[in-house]
C-alpha positions as CSV (number, residue, x, y, z in Angstrom):
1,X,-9.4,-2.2,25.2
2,X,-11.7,-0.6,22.3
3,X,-10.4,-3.2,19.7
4,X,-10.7,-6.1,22.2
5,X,-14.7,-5.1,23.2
6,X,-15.5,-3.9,19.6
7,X,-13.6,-7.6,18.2
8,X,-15.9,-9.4,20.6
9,X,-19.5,-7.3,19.1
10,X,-18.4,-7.6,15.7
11,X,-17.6,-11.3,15.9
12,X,-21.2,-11.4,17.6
13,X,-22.6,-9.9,14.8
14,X,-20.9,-11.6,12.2
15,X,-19.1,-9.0,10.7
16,X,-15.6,-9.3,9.6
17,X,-13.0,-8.5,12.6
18,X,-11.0,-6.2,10.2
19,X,-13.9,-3.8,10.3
20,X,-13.9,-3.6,14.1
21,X,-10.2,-2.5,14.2
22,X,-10.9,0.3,11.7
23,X,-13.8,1.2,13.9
24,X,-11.5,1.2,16.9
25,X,-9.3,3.5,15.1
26,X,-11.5,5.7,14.6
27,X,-13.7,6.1,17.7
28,X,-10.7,6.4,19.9
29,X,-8.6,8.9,16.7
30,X,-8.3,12.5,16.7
31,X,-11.7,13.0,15.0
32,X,-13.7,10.5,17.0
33,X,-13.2,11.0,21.2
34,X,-9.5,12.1,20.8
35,X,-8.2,10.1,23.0
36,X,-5.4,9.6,20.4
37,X,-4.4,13.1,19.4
38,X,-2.9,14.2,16.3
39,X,0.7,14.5,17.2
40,X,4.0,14.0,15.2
41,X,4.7,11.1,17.2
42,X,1.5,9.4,16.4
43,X,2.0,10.1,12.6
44,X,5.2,8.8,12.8
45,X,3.8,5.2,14.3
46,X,0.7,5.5,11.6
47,X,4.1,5.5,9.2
48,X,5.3,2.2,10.0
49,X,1.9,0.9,9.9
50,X,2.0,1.8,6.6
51,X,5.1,0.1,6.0
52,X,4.1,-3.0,7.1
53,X,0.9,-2.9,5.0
54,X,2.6,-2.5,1.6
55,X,5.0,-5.0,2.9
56,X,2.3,-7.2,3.2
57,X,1.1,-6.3,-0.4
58,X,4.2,-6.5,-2.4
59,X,4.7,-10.2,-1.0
60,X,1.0,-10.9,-2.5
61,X,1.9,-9.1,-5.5
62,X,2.8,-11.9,-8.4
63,X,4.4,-11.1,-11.6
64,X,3.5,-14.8,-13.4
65,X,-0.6,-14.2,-11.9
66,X,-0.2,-10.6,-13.8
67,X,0.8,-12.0,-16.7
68,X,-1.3,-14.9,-17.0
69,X,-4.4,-12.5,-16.4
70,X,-3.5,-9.6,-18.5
71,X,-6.4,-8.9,-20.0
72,X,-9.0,-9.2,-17.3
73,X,-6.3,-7.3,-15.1
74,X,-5.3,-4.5,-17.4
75,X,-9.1,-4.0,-18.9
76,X,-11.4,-4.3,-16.0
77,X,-8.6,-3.1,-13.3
78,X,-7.3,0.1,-15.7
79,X,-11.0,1.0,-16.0
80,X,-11.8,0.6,-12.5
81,X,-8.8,2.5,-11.1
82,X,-9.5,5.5,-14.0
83,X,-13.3,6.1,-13.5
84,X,-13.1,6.1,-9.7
85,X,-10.0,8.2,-9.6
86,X,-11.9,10.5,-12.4
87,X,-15.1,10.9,-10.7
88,X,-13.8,11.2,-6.8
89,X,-11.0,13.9,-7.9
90,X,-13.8,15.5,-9.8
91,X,-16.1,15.9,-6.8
92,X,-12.3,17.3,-4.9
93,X,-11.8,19.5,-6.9
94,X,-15.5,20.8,-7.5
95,X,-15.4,21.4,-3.5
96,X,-12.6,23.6,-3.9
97,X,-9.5,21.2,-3.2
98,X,-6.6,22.1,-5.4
99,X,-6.1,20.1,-8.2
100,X,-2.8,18.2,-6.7
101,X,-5.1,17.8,-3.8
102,X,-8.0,16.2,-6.1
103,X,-5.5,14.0,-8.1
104,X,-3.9,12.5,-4.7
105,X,-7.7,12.1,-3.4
106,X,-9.0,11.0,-6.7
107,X,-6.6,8.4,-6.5
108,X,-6.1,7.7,-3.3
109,X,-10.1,6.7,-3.1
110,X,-9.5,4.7,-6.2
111,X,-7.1,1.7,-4.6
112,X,-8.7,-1.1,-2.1
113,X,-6.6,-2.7,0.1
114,X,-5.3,-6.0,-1.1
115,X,-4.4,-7.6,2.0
116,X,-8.0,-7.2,3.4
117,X,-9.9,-8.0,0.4
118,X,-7.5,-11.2,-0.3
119,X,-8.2,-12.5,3.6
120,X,-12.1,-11.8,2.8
121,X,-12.4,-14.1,-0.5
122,X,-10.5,-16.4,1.3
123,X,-12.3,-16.6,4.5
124,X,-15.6,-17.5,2.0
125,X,-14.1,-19.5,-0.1
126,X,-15.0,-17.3,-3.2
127,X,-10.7,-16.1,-4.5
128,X,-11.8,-18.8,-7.4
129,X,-15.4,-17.9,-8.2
130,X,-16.1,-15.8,-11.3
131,X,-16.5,-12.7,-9.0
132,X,-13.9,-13.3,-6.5
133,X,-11.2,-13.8,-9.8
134,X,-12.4,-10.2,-10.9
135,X,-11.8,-8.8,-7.8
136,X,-8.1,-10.3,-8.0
137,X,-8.1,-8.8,-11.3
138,X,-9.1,-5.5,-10.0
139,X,-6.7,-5.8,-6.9
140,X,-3.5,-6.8,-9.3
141,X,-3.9,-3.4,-11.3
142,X,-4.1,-1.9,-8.2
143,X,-1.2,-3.4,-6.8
144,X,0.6,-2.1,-10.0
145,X,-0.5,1.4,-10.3
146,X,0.0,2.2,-6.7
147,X,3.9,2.2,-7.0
148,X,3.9,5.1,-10.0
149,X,1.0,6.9,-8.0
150,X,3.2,6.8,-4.6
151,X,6.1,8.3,-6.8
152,X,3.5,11.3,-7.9
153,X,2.9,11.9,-4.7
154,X,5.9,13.6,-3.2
155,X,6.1,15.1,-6.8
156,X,2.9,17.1,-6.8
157,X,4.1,17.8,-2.8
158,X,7.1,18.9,-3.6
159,X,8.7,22.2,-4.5
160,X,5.9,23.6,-7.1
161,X,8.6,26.5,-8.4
162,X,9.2,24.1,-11.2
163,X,6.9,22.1,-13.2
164,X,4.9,19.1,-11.7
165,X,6.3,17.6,-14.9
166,X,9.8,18.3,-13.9
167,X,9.3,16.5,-10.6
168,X,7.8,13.7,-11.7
169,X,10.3,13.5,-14.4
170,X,13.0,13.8,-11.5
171,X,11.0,11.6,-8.9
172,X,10.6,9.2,-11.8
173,X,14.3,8.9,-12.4
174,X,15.4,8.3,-9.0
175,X,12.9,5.8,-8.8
176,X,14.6,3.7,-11.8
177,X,17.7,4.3,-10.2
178,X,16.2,2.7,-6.8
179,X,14.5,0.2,-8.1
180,X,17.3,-1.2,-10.3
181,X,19.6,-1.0,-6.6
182,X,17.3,-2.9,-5.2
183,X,16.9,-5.2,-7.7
184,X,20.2,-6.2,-7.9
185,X,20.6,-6.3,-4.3
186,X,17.7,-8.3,-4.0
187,X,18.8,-10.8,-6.4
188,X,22.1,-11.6,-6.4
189,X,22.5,-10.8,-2.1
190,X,19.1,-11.1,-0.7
191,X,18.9,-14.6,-2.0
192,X,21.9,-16.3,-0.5
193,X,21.7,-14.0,2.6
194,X,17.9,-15.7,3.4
195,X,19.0,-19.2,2.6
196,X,21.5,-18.8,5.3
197,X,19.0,-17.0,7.8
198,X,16.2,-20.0,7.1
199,X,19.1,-22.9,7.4
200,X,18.9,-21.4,11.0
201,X,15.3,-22.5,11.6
202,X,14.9,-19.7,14.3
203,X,12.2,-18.0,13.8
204,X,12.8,-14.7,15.6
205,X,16.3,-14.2,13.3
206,X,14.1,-15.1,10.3
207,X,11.8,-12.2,11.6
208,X,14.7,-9.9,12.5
209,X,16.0,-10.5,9.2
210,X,12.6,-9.8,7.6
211,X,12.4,-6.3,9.7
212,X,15.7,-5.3,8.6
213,X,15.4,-5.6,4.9
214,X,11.6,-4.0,5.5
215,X,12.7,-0.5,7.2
216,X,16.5,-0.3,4.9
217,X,14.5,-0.5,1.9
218,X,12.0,1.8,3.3
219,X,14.3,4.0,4.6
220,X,16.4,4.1,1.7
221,X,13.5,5.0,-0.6
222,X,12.6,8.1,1.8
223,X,16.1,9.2,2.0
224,X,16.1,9.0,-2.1
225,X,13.5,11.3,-1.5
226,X,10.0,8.7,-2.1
227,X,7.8,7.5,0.1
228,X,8.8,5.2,2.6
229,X,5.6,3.0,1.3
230,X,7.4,2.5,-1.9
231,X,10.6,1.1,-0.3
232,X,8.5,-1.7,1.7
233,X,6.5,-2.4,-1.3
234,X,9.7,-3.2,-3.4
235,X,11.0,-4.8,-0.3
Protein backbone atom coordinates (compact mmCIF):
# COMPACT_ATOMS: atom_id res chain seq x y z
CA UNK A 1 0.00 0.00 0.00
CA UNK A 2 3.08 2.44 0.78
CA UNK A 3 4.74 1.63 -2.67
CA UNK A 4 1.43 1.94 -4.49
CA UNK A 5 0.61 5.73 -2.80
CA UNK A 6 4.33 6.75 -2.72
CA UNK A 7 4.57 5.34 -6.89
CA UNK A 8 1.51 7.57 -7.58
CA UNK A 9 3.39 11.02 -5.71
CA UNK A 10 6.58 10.28 -7.17
CA UNK A 11 5.23 9.86 -10.71
CA UNK A 12 3.33 13.23 -9.88
CA UNK A 13 6.35 14.80 -9.19
CA UNK A 14 8.35 13.50 -11.80
CA UNK A 15 10.73 11.63 -10.05
CA UNK A 16 11.95 8.28 -11.04
CA UNK A 17 9.57 5.29 -9.57
CA UNK A 18 12.69 3.43 -8.42
CA UNK A 19 13.18 6.00 -5.78
CA UNK A 20 9.65 5.63 -4.42
CA UNK A 21 10.19 1.91 -3.79
CA UNK A 22 13.39 2.64 -1.87
CA UNK A 23 11.43 5.19 0.05
CA UNK A 24 8.78 2.68 0.71
CA UNK A 25 11.36 0.39 2.03
CA UNK A 26 12.40 2.48 4.23
CA UNK A 27 9.47 4.33 5.82
CA UNK A 28 7.72 1.08 6.48
CA UNK A 29 11.70 -0.88 7.56
CA UNK A 30 12.87 -1.44 10.97
CA UNK A 31 14.40 2.06 11.24
CA UNK A 32 11.55 3.99 9.72
CA UNK A 33 7.82 3.13 11.53
CA UNK A 34 8.86 -0.61 12.00
CA UNK A 35 6.18 -1.97 10.65
CA UNK A 36 8.67 -4.44 9.09
CA UNK A 37 10.76 -5.60 12.00
CA UNK A 38 14.19 -6.91 11.82
CA UNK A 39 13.70 -10.63 12.01
CA UNK A 40 15.54 -13.65 10.59
CA UNK A 41 12.78 -14.33 8.34
CA UNK A 42 12.76 -10.85 6.87
CA UNK A 43 16.65 -11.07 6.26
CA UNK A 44 16.22 -14.19 4.71
CA UNK A 45 13.45 -12.59 1.96
CA UNK A 46 15.98 -9.34 1.74
CA UNK A 47 18.47 -12.45 0.59
CA UNK A 48 16.63 -13.47 -2.40
CA UNK A 49 16.07 -9.94 -3.27
CA UNK A 50 19.52 -9.85 -3.51
CA UNK A 51 19.69 -12.67 -5.58
CA UNK A 52 17.61 -11.55 -8.06
CA UNK A 53 19.36 -8.16 -8.34
CA UNK A 54 22.84 -9.65 -9.18
CA UNK A 55 20.98 -11.89 -11.40
CA UNK A 56 19.75 -9.09 -13.04
CA UNK A 57 23.37 -7.65 -13.23
CA UNK A 58 25.40 -10.47 -14.41
CA UNK A 59 22.88 -10.82 -17.51
CA UNK A 60 23.85 -6.91 -18.27
CA UNK A 61 27.36 -7.64 -17.65
CA UNK A 62 29.25 -8.09 -21.27
CA UNK A 63 32.56 -9.39 -21.71
CA UNK A 64 32.96 -8.09 -25.70
CA UNK A 65 31.47 -4.23 -24.23
CA UNK A 66 34.49 -4.72 -21.44
CA UNK A 67 36.89 -5.26 -23.80
CA UNK A 68 36.08 -2.99 -26.41
CA UNK A 69 36.05 -0.08 -23.67
CA UNK A 70 39.08 -1.07 -21.72
CA UNK A 71 40.56 1.90 -21.16
CA UNK A 72 37.77 4.22 -20.34
CA UNK A 73 36.45 1.22 -18.07
CA UNK A 74 39.64 0.23 -16.35
CA UNK A 75 40.96 4.08 -15.93
CA UNK A 76 37.93 6.12 -15.03
CA UNK A 77 36.01 2.97 -13.30
CA UNK A 78 39.33 1.65 -11.27
CA UNK A 79 39.73 5.23 -10.09
CA UNK A 80 36.23 5.76 -9.22
CA UNK A 81 35.76 2.53 -7.35
CA UNK A 82 39.41 3.26 -5.37
CA UNK A 83 38.93 6.87 -4.27
CA UNK A 84 35.40 6.33 -3.05
CA UNK A 85 36.12 3.04 -1.36
CA UNK A 86 39.43 5.06 0.12
CA UNK A 87 37.72 8.02 1.39
CA UNK A 88 34.23 6.36 2.81
CA UNK A 89 36.39 3.48 4.65
CA UNK A 90 38.49 6.21 5.87
CA UNK A 91 35.70 8.21 7.46
CA UNK A 92 34.52 4.11 8.92
CA UNK A 93 37.23 3.67 10.27
CA UNK A 94 38.01 7.30 11.77
CA UNK A 95 34.39 6.77 13.58
CA UNK A 96 35.72 3.89 15.25
CA UNK A 97 34.43 0.86 12.83
CA UNK A 98 36.99 -1.81 12.71
CA UNK A 99 39.04 -1.93 9.87
CA UNK A 100 37.13 -5.15 8.19
CA UNK A 101 34.13 -3.09 8.99
CA UNK A 102 35.66 0.09 7.06
CA UNK A 103 36.96 -2.05 4.09
CA UNK A 104 33.30 -3.81 3.64
CA UNK A 105 31.73 -0.09 4.01
CA UNK A 106 34.39 1.59 2.11
CA UNK A 107 33.53 -0.58 -0.55
CA UNK A 108 30.27 -1.32 -0.23
CA UNK A 109 29.50 2.71 -0.65
CA UNK A 110 31.80 2.55 -3.57
CA UNK A 111 29.50 0.27 -6.22
CA UNK A 112 26.12 1.83 -7.85
CA UNK A 113 23.61 -0.28 -8.85
CA UNK A 114 23.75 -1.26 -12.54
CA UNK A 115 20.39 -2.25 -13.16
CA UNK A 116 18.98 1.10 -11.87
CA UNK A 117 21.42 3.37 -13.39
CA UNK A 118 21.19 1.36 -16.90
CA UNK A 119 16.99 1.72 -16.74
CA UNK A 120 17.70 5.63 -15.97
CA UNK A 121 20.12 6.48 -19.13
CA UNK A 122 17.71 4.54 -20.99
CA UNK A 123 14.51 6.11 -19.94
CA UNK A 124 16.39 9.65 -21.16
CA UNK A 125 17.86 8.50 -23.92
CA UNK A 126 21.38 9.54 -22.70
CA UNK A 127 23.25 5.29 -22.53
CA UNK A 128 25.09 6.88 -25.85
CA UNK A 129 25.92 10.48 -24.88
CA UNK A 130 29.48 11.29 -23.84
CA UNK A 131 28.32 11.16 -20.17
CA UNK A 132 25.91 8.39 -20.17
CA UNK A 133 29.03 6.11 -22.03
CA UNK A 134 31.17 7.07 -18.81
CA UNK A 135 28.72 6.08 -16.56
CA UNK A 136 28.65 2.53 -18.44
CA UNK A 137 32.27 2.78 -18.10
CA UNK A 138 32.05 3.38 -14.49
CA UNK A 139 29.19 0.67 -14.02
CA UNK A 140 31.32 -2.15 -16.09
CA UNK A 141 34.31 -1.86 -13.54
CA UNK A 142 31.89 -2.07 -11.08
CA UNK A 143 30.27 -5.00 -12.31
CA UNK A 144 33.81 -6.52 -12.40
CA UNK A 145 35.10 -5.70 -9.06
CA UNK A 146 32.08 -6.66 -7.19
CA UNK A 147 32.57 -10.45 -7.66
CA UNK A 148 36.37 -10.46 -5.91
CA UNK A 149 34.86 -7.86 -3.24
CA UNK A 150 31.81 -10.38 -2.53
CA UNK A 151 34.49 -13.14 -2.16
CA UNK A 152 36.40 -10.77 0.59
CA UNK A 153 33.54 -10.46 2.28
CA UNK A 154 32.86 -13.71 4.02
CA UNK A 155 36.77 -13.76 4.23
CA UNK A 156 37.26 -10.74 6.47
CA UNK A 157 33.73 -12.39 8.30
CA UNK A 158 35.04 -15.34 8.75
CA UNK A 159 37.09 -17.18 11.43
CA UNK A 160 39.83 -14.21 12.16
CA UNK A 161 42.16 -17.04 14.17
CA UNK A 162 44.12 -17.11 10.98
CA UNK A 163 45.20 -14.46 8.73
CA UNK A 164 42.65 -12.43 6.57
CA UNK A 165 45.24 -13.41 3.99
CA UNK A 166 44.79 -16.99 4.54
CA UNK A 167 41.06 -16.62 4.03
CA UNK A 168 41.02 -14.89 1.17
CA UNK A 169 43.70 -17.09 -0.17
CA UNK A 170 41.20 -19.99 0.75
CA UNK A 171 37.90 -18.10 -0.28
CA UNK A 172 39.85 -17.24 -3.37
CA UNK A 173 40.57 -20.86 -4.30
CA UNK A 174 37.17 -22.16 -3.81
CA UNK A 175 36.01 -19.52 -5.88
CA UNK A 176 38.29 -20.77 -8.99
CA UNK A 177 37.16 -24.02 -8.30
CA UNK A 178 33.33 -22.72 -8.48
CA UNK A 179 33.63 -20.69 -11.12
CA UNK A 180 35.39 -23.16 -13.42
CA UNK A 181 32.10 -25.80 -12.28
CA UNK A 182 30.08 -23.49 -13.37
CA UNK A 183 31.65 -22.71 -16.29
CA UNK A 184 31.68 -25.85 -17.70
CA UNK A 185 28.24 -26.54 -16.64
CA UNK A 186 27.16 -23.59 -18.13
CA UNK A 187 28.68 -24.19 -21.40
CA UNK A 188 28.63 -27.48 -22.44
CA UNK A 189 24.85 -28.31 -20.34
CA UNK A 190 23.23 -25.05 -19.84
CA UNK A 191 23.27 -24.45 -23.53
CA UNK A 192 21.47 -27.46 -24.97
CA UNK A 193 19.31 -27.74 -21.77
CA UNK A 194 17.75 -23.86 -22.66
CA UNK A 195 17.40 -24.54 -26.41
CA UNK A 196 15.16 -27.34 -25.44
CA UNK A 197 13.30 -25.23 -22.63
CA UNK A 198 12.72 -22.21 -25.37
CA UNK A 199 11.71 -24.82 -28.35
CA UNK A 200 8.78 -25.15 -25.70
CA UNK A 201 7.65 -21.52 -26.21
CA UNK A 202 5.98 -21.59 -22.68
CA UNK A 203 6.88 -19.01 -20.91
CA UNK A 204 6.26 -20.05 -17.34
CA UNK A 205 8.85 -23.39 -17.91
CA UNK A 206 11.22 -20.78 -19.48
CA UNK A 207 10.84 -18.83 -16.17
CA UNK A 208 10.92 -22.06 -14.04
CA UNK A 209 13.87 -22.97 -15.75
CA UNK A 210 15.40 -19.49 -15.24
CA UNK A 211 14.57 -19.82 -11.29
CA UNK A 212 16.12 -23.07 -11.05
CA UNK A 213 19.55 -22.38 -12.49
CA UNK A 214 19.29 -18.78 -10.34
CA UNK A 215 18.84 -20.34 -6.63
CA UNK A 216 21.34 -23.89 -7.56
CA UNK A 217 23.96 -21.58 -8.49
CA UNK A 218 23.24 -19.48 -5.60
CA UNK A 219 22.87 -22.04 -3.44
CA UNK A 220 25.83 -23.89 -4.50
CA UNK A 221 28.04 -20.88 -4.04
CA UNK A 222 26.83 -20.46 -0.26
CA UNK A 223 27.22 -24.04 0.41
CA UNK A 224 30.99 -23.59 -1.10
CA UNK A 225 31.04 -21.22 1.59
CA UNK A 226 30.49 -17.56 -0.71
CA UNK A 227 27.85 -15.42 -0.86
CA UNK A 228 24.85 -16.47 -2.35
CA UNK A 229 25.08 -12.96 -4.46
CA UNK A 230 28.06 -14.47 -6.17
CA UNK A 231 26.30 -17.68 -7.30
CA UNK A 232 23.37 -15.58 -9.05
CA UNK A 233 25.81 -13.18 -10.49
CA UNK A 234 27.76 -16.16 -12.26
CA UNK A 235 24.47 -17.59 -12.88
Amino acid sequence: GVAVVLVALFRYLRLPQILAYLSAGIVVGPYGMGWIPDLEGTRTLAEFGLVFLMFTVGLEFSLPKLIAMKTMVFGLGGAQVLISALVFGLVAWVFDVPPEGAVVIGGMLAMSSTAIVLRLLTEQLEQNSRHGRHAISVLLFQDLIVVPFLILIPALGGNLEQSVWMSLGWALLKSVLVLVGIFIVGRWLLRPFFHEVASAKLREYFMLAVLLLTLAAAWITEMAGLSLALGAFLA
